[in-house]
Backbone as JSON Lines, residues from 0, in Angstrom:
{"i":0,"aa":"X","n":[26.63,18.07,19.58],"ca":[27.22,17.57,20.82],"c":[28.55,16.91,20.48]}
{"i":1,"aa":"X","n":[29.74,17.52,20.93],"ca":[31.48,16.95,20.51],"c":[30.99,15.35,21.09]}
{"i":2,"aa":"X","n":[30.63,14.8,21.96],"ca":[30.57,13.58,22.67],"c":[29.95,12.61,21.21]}
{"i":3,"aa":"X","n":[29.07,13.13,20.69],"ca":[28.56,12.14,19.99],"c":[29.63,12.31,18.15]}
{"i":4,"aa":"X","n":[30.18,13.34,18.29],"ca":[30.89,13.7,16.77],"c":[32.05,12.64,17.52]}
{"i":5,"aa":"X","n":[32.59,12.98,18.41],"ca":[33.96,11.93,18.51],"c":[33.31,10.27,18.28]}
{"i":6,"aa":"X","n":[32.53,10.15,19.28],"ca":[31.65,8.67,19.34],"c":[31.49,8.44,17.92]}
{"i":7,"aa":"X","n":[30.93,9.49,17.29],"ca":[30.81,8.58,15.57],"c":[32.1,8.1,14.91]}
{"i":8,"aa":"X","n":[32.87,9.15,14.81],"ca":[33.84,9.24,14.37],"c":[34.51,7.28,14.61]}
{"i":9,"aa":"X","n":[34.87,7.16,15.67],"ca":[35.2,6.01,16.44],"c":[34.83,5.17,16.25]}
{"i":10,"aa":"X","n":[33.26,4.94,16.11],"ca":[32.55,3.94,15.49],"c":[32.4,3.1,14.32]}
{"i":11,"aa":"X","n":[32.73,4.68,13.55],"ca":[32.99,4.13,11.72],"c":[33.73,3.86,11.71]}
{"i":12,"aa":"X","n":[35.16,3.9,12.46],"ca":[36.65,3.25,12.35],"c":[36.02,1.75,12.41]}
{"i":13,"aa":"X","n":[35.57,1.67,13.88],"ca":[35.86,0.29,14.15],"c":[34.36,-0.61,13.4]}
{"i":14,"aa":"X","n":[33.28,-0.31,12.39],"ca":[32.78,-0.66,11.67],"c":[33.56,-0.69,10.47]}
{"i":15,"aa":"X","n":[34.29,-0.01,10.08],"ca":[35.05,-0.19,8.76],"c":[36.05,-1.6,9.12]}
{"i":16,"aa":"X","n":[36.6,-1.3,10.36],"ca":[37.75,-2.36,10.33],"c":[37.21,-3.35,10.49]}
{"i":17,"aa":"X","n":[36.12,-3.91,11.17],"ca":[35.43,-4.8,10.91],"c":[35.13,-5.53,9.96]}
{"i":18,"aa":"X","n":[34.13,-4.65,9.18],"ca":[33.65,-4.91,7.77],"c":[35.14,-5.44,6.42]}
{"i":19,"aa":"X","n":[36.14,-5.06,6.7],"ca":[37.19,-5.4,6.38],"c":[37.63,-6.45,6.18]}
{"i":20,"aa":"X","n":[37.01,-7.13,7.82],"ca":[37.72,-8.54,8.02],"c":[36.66,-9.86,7.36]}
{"i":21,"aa":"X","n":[35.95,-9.24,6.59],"ca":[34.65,-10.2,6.07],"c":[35.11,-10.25,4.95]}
{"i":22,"aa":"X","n":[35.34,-11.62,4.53],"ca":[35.07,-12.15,2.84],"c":[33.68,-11.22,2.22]}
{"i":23,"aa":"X","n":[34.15,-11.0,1.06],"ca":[32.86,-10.35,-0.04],"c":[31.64,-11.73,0.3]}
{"i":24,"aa":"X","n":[32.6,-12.7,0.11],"ca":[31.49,-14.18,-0.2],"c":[30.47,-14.08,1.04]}
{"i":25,"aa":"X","n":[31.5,-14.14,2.33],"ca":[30.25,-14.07,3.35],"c":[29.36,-12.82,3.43]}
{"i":26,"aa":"X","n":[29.96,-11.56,3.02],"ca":[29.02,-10.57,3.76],"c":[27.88,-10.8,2.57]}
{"i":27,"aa":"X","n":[28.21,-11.1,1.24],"ca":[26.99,-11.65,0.36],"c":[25.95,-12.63,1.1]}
{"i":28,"aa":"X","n":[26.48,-13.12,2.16],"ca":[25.32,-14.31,2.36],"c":[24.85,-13.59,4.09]}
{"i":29,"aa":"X","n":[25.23,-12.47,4.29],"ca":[24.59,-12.08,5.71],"c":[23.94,-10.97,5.75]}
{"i":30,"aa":"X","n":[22.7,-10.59,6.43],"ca":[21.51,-10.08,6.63],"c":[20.28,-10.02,5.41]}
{"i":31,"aa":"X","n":[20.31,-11.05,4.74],"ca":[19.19,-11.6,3.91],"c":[18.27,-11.77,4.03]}
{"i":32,"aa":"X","n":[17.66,-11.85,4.95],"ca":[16.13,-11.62,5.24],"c":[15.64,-11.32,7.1]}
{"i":33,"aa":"X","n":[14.58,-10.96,7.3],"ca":[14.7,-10.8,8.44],"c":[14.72,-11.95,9.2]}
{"i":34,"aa":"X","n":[14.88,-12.07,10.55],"ca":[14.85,-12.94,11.55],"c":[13.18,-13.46,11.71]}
{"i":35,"aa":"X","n":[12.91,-14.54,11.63],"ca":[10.99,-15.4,11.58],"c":[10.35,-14.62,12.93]}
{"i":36,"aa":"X","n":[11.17,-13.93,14.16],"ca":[10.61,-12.84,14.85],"c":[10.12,-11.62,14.62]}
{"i":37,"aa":"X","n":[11.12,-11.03,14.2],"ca":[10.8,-9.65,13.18],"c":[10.09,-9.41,12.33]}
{"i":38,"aa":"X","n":[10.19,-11.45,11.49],"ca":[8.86,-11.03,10.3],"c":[7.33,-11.28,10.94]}
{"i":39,"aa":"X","n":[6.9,-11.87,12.44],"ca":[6.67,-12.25,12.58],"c":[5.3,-11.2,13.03]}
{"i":40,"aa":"X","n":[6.42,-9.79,13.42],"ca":[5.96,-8.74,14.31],"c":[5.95,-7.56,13.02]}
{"i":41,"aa":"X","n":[5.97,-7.95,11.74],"ca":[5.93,-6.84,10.58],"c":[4.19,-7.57,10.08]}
{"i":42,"aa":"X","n":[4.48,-8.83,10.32],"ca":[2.79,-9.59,9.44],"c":[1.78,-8.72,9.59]}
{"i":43,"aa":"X","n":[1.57,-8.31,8.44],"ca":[-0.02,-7.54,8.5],"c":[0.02,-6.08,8.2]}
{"i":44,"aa":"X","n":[1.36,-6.06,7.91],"ca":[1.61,-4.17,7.61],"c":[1.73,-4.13,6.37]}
{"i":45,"aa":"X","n":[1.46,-2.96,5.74],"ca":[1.61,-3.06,4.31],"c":[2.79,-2.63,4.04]}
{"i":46,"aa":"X","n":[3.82,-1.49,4.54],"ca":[4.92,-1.09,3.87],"c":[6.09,-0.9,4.76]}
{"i":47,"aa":"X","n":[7.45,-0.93,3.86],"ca":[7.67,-1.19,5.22],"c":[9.02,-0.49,4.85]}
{"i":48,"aa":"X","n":[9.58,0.66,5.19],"ca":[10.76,1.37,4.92],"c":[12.17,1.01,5.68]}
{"i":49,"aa":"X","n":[13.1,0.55,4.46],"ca":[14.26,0.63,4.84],"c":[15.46,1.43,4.14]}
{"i":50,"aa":"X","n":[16.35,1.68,4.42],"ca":[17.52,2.46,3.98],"c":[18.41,1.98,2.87]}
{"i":51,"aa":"X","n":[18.72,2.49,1.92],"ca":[19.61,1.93,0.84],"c":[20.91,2.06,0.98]}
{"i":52,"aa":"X","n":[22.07,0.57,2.0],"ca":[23.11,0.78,2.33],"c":[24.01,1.43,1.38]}
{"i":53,"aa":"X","n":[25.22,2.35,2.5],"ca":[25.8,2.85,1.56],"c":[27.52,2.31,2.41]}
{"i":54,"aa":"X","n":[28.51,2.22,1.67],"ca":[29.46,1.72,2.54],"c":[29.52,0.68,3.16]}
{"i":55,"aa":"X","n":[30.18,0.48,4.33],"ca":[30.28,-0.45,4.97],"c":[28.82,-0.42,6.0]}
{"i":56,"aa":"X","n":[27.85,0.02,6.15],"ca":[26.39,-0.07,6.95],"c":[26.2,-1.42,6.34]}
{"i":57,"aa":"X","n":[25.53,-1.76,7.89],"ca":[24.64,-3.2,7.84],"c":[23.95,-2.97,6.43]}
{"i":58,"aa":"X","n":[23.98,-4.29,5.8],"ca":[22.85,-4.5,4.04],"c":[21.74,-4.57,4.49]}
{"i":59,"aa":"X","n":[21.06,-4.1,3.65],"ca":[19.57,-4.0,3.78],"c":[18.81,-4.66,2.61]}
{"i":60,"aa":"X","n":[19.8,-4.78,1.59],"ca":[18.94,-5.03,0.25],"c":[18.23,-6.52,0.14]}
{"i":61,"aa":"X","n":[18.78,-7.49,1.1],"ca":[18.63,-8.68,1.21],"c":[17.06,-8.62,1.71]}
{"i":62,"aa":"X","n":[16.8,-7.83,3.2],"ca":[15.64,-7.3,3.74],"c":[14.6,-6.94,2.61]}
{"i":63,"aa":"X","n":[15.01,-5.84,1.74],"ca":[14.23,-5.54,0.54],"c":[13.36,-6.09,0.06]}
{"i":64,"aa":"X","n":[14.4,-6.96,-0.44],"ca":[13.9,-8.37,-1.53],"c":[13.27,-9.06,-0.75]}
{"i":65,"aa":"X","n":[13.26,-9.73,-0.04],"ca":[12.75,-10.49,0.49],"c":[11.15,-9.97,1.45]}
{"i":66,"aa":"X","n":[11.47,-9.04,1.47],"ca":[9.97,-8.42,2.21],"c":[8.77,-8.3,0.86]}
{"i":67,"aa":"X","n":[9.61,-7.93,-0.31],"ca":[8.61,-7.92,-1.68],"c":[8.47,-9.17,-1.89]}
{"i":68,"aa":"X","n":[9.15,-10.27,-1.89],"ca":[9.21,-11.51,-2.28],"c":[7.71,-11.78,-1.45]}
{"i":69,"aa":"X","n":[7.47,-11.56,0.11],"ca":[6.53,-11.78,0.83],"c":[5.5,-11.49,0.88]}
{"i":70,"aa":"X","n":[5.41,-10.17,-0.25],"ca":[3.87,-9.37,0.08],"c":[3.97,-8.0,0.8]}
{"i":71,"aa":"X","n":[5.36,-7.38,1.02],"ca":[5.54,-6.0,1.78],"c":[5.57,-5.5,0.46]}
{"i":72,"aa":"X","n":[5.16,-3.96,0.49],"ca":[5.73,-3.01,-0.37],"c":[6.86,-2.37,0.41]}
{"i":73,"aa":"X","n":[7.65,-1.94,-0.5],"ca":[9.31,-1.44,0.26],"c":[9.45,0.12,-0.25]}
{"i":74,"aa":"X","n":[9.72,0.41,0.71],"ca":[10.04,2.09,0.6],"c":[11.71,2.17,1.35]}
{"i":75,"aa":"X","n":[11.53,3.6,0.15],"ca":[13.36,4.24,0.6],"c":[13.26,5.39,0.46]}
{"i":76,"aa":"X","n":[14.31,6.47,1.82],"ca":[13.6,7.56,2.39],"c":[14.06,8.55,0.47]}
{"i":77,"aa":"X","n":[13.36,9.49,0.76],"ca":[14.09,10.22,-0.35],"c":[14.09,11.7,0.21]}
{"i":78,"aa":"X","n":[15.32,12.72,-0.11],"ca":[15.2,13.84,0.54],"c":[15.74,14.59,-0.42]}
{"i":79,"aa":"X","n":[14.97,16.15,-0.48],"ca":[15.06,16.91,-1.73],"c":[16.03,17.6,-1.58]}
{"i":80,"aa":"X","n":[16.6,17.73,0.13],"ca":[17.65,18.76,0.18],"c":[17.99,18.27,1.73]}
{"i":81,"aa":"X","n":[19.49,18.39,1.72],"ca":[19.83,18.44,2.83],"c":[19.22,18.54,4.45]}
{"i":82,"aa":"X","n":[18.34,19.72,4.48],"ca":[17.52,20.52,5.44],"c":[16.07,20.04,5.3]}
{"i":83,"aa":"X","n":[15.71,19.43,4.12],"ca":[14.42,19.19,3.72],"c":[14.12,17.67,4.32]}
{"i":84,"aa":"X","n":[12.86,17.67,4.88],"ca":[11.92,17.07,5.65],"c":[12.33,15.4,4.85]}
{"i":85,"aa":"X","n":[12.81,14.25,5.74],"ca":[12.66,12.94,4.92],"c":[11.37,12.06,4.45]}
{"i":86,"aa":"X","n":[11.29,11.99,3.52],"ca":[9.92,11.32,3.01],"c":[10.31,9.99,1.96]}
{"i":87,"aa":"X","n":[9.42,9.18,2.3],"ca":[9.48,7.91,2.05],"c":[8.55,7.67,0.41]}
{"i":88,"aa":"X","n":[9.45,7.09,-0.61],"ca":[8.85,6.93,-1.91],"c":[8.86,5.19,-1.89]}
{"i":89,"aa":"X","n":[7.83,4.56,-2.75],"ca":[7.41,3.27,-3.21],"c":[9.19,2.68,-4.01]}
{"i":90,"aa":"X","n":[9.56,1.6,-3.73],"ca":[10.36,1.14,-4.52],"c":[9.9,-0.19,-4.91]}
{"i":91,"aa":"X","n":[9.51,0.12,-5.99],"ca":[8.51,-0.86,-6.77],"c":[9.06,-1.9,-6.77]}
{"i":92,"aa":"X","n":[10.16,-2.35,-6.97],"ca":[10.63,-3.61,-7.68],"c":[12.36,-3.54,-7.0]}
{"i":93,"aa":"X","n":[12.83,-4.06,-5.94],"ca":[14.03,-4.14,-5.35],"c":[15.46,-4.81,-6.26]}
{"i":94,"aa":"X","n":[14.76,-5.55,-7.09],"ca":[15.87,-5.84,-7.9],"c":[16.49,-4.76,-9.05]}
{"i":95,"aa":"X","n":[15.29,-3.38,-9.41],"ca":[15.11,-3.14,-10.06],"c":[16.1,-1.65,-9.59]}
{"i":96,"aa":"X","n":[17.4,-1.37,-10.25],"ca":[18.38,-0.65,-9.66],"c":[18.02,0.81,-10.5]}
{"i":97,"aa":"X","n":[17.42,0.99,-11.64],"ca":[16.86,2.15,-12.71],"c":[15.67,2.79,-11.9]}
{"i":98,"aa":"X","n":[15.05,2.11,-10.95],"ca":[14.17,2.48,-10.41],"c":[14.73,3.97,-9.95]}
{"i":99,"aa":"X","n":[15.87,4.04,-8.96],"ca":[16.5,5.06,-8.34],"c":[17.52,5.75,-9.16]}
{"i":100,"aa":"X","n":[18.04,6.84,-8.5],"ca":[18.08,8.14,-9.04],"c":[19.29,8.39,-7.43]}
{"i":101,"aa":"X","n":[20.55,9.29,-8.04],"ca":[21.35,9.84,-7.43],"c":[20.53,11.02,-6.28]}
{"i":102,"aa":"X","n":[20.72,10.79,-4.9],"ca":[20.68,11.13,-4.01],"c":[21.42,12.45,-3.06]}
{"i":103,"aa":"X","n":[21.06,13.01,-2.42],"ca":[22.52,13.34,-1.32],"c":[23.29,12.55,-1.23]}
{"i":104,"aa":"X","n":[24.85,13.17,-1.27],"ca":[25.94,12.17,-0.87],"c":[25.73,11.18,-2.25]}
{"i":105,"aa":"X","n":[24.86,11.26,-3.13],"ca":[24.81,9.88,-4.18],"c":[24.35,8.85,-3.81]}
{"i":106,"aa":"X","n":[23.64,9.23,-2.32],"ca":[22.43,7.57,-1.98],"c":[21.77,7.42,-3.31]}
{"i":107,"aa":"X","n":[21.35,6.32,-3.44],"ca":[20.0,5.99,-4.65],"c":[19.12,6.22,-3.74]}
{"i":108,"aa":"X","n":[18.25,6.98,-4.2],"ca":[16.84,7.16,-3.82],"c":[15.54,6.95,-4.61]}
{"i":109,"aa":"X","n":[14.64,6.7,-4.6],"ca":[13.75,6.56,-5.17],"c":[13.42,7.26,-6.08]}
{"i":110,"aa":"X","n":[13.18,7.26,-7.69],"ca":[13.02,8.79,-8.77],"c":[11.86,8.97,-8.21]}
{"i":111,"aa":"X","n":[11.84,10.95,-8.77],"ca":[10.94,11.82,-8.01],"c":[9.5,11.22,-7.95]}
{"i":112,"aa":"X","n":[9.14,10.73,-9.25],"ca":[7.86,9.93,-9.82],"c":[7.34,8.93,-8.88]}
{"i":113,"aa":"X","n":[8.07,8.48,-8.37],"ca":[7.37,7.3,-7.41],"c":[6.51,7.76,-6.49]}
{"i":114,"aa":"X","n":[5.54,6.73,-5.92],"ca":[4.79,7.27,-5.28],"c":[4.81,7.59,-3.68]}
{"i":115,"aa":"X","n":[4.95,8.38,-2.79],"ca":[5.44,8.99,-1.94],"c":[4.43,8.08,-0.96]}
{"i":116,"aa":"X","n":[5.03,7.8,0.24],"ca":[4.39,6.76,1.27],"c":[4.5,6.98,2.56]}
{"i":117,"aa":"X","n":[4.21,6.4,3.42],"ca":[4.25,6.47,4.87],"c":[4.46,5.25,5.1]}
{"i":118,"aa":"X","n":[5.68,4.98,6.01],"ca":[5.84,3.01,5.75],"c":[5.22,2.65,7.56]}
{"i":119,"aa":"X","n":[4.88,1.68,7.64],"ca":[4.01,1.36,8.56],"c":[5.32,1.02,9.94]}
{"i":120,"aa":"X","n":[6.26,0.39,8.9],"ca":[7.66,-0.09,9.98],"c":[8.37,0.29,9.62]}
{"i":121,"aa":"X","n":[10.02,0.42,10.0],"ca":[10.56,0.97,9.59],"c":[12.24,0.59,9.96]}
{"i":122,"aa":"X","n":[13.06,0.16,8.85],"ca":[14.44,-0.24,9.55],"c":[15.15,0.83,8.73]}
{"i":123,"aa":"X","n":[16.52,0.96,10.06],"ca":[16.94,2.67,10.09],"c":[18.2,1.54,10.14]}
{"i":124,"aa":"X","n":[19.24,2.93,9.72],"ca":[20.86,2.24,9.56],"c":[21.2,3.12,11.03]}
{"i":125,"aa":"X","n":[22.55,2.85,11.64],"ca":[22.98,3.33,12.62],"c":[24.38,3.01,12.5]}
{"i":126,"aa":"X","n":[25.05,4.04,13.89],"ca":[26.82,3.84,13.67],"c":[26.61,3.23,14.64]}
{"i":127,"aa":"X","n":[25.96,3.37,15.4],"ca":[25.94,2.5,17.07],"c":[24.88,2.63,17.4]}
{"i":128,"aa":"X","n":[24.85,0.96,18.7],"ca":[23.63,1.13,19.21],"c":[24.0,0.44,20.48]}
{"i":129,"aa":"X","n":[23.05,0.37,21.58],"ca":[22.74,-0.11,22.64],"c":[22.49,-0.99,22.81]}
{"i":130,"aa":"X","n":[22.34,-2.26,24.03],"ca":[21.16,-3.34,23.72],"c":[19.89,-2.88,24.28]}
{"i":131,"aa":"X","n":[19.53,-2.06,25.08],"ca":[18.09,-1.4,25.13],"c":[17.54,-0.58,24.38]}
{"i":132,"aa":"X","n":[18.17,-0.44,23.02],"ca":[17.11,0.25,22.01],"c":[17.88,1.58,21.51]}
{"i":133,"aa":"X","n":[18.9,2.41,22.4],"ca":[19.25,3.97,21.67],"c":[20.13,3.49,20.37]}
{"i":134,"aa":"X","n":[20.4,4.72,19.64],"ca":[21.17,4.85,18.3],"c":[21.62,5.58,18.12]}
{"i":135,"aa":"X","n":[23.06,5.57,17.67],"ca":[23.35,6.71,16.82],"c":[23.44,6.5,15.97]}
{"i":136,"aa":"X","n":[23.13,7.39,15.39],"ca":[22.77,7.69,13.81],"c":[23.73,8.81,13.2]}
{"i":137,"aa":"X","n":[23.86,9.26,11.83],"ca":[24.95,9.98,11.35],"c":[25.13,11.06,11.29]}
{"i":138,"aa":"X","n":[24.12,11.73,12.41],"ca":[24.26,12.91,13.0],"c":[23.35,14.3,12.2]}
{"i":139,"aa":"X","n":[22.57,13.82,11.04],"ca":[21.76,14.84,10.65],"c":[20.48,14.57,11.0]}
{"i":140,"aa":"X","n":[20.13,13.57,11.41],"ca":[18.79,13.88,12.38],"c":[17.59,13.4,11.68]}
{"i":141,"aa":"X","n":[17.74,13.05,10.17],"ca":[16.69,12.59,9.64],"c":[15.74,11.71,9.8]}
{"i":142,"aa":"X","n":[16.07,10.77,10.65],"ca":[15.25,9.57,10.71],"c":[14.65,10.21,12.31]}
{"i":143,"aa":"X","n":[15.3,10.42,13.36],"ca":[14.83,11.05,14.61],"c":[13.43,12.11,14.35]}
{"i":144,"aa":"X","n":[13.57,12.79,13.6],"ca":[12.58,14.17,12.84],"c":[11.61,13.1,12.39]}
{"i":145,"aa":"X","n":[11.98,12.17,11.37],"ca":[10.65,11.73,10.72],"c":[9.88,10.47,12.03]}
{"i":146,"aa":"X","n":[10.84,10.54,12.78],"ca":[9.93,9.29,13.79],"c":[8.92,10.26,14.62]}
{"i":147,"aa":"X","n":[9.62,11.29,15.57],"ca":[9.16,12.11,15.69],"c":[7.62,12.27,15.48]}
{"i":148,"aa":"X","n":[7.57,12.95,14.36],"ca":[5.96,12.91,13.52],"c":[5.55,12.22,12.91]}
{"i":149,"aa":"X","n":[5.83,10.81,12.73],"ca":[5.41,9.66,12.74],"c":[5.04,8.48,13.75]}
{"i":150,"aa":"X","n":[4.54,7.56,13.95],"ca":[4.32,6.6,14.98],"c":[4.28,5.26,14.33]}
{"i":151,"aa":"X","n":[5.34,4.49,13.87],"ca":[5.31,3.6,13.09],"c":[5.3,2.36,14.05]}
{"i":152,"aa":"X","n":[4.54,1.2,14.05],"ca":[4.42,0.35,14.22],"c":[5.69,-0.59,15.22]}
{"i":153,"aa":"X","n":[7.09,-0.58,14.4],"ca":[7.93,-1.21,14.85],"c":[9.22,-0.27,13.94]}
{"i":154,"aa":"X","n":[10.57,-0.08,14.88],"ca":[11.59,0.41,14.02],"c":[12.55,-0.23,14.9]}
{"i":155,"aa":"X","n":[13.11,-0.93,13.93],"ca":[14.34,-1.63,13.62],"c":[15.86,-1.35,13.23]}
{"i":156,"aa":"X","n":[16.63,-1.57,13.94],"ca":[18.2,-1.14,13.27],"c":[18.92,-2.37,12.74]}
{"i":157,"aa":"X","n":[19.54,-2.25,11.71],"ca":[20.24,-3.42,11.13],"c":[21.73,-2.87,11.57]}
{"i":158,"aa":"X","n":[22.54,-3.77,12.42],"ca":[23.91,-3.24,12.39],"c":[24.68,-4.8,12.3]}
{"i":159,"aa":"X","n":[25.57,-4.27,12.33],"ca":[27.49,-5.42,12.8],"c":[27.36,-5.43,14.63]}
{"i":160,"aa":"X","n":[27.69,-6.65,14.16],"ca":[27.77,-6.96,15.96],"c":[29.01,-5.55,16.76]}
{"i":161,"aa":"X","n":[29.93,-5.78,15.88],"ca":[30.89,-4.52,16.54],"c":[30.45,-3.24,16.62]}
{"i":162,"aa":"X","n":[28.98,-2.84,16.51],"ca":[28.7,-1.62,16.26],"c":[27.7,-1.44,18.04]}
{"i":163,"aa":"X","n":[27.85,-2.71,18.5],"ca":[27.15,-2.49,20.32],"c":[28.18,-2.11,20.96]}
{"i":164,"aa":"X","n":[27.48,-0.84,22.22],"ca":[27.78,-0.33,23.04],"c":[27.73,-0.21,24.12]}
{"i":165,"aa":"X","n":[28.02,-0.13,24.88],"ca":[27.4,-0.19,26.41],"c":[26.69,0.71,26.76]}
{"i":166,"aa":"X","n":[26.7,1.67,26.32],"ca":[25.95,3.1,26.85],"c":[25.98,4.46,25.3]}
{"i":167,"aa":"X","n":[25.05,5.29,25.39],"ca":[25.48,6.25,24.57],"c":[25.07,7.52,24.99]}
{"i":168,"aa":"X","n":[25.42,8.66,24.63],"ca":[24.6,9.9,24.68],"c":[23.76,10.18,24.42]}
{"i":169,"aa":"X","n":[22.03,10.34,25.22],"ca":[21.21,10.44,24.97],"c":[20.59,11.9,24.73]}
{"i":170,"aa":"X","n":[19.69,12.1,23.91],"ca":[19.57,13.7,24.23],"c":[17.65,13.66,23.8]}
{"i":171,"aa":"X","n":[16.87,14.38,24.01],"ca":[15.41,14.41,24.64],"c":[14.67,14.11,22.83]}
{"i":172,"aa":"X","n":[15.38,14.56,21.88],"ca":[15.14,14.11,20.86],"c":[15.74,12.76,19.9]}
{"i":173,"aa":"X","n":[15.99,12.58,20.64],"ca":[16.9,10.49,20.17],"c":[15.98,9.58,20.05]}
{"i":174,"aa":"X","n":[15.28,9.3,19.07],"ca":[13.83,8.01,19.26],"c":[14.76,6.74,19.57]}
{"i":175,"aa":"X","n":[14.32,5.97,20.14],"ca":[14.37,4.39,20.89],"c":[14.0,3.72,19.42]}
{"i":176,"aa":"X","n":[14.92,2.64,19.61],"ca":[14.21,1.63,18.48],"c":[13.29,0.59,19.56]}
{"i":177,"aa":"X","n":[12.8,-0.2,18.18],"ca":[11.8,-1.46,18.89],"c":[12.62,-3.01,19.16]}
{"i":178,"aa":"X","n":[14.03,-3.16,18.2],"ca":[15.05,-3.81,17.76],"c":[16.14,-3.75,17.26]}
{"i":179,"aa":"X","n":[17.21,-4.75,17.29],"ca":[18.23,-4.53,16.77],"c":[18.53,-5.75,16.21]}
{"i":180,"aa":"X","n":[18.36,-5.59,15.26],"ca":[19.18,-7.36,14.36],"c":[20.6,-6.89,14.02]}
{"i":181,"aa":"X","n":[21.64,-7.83,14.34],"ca":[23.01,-8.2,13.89],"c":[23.15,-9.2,13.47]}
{"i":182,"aa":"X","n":[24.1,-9.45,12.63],"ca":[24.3,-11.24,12.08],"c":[24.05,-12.58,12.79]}
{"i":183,"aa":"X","n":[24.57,-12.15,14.11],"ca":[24.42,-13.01,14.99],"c":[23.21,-12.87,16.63]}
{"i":184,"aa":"X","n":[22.54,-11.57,16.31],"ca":[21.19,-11.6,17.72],"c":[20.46,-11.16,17.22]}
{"i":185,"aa":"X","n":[19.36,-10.93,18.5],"ca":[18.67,-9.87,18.26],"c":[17.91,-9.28,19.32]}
{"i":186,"aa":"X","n":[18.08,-8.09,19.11],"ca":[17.67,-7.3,20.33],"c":[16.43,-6.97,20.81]}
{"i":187,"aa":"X","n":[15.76,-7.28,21.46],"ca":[14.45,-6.24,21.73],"c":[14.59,-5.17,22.74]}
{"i":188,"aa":"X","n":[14.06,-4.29,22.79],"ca":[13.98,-2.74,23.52],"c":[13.0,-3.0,24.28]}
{"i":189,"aa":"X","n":[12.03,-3.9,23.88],"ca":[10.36,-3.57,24.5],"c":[10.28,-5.08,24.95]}
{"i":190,"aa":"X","n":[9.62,-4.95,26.56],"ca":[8.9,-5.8,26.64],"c":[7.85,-6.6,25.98]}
């Protein structure tokens, strides 16, 4: 859909220029753990998948750590091929950077060896989002496909406040999140 290739396009500008205007020092000290709501509504799940930022995307690694620090096991998606189905491997130890292994694009992903999971929750990166829950995402569809045939508990987007929208292009396969944490809110979708 051209509507959503221009919309991305646009988005990563104005997430880059953003992300720009942040001291290293502060963006080191922002999205470190989840919000005492979020963790509040993860209590009791065992695993809990998030994305290994790449670029200027909301950090996640802070989330990581801190969910192992708590008693989550942490998963990161891993995909064998472009076209190939996303599946979620154990990342044992978040501090632990040998754990992973060059990716598509050179994400770190989880090495092949780890043990392959189904995460109960799930926080997804996005170029944009809504305050009622839609996303865009980076246009290959991976996380939409695996929600799809999954039914996870709660899914979450970590973004930059500059990454809300007023509206987006929706299309019959677009999953809804459950939330949206930014540095400064947080969103719920659901009553």
């Amino acid at each position: 859909m051209r509507a959503k290739k221009d919309l991305r396009r646009e988005m990563r500008a104005r997430r880059r220029e953003f992300v720009a205007t942040l001291p290293a020092s502060v963006r080191a000290l922002i999205l470190n753990r989840p919000p005492a709501a979020v963790a509040e509504r993860l209590a009791g799940l065992g695993t809990i998948g998030l994305y290994y930022p790449v670029g200027d995307e909301a950090p996640s690694l802070g989330w990581a750590r801190w969910l192992h620090e708590n008693g989550w096991q942490v998963a990161l998606p891993r995909l064998a091929a472009r076209d190939a189905p996303m599946q979620f491997h154990l990342w044992t130890n978040p501090w632990d950077e040998d754990l992973l292994e060059p990716g598509l694009a050179e994400i770190p992903q989880p090495r092949a060896d780890s043990p392959a999971i189904v995460p109960d929750a799930l926080v997804v990166p996005l170029v944009a989002f809504t305050a009622d829950g839609h996303r865009l995402g980076q246009g290959a569809g991976h996380y939409d496909r695996w929600l799809a045939s999954h039914d996870p508990i709660a899914t979450i987007g970590l973004a930059w406040d500059a990454q809300l929208v007023d509206d987006l292009p929706v299309e019959p396969h677009d999953q809804r999140l459950t939330a949206v944490v930014t540095p400064t809110r947080l969103f719920w979708s659901e009553s």
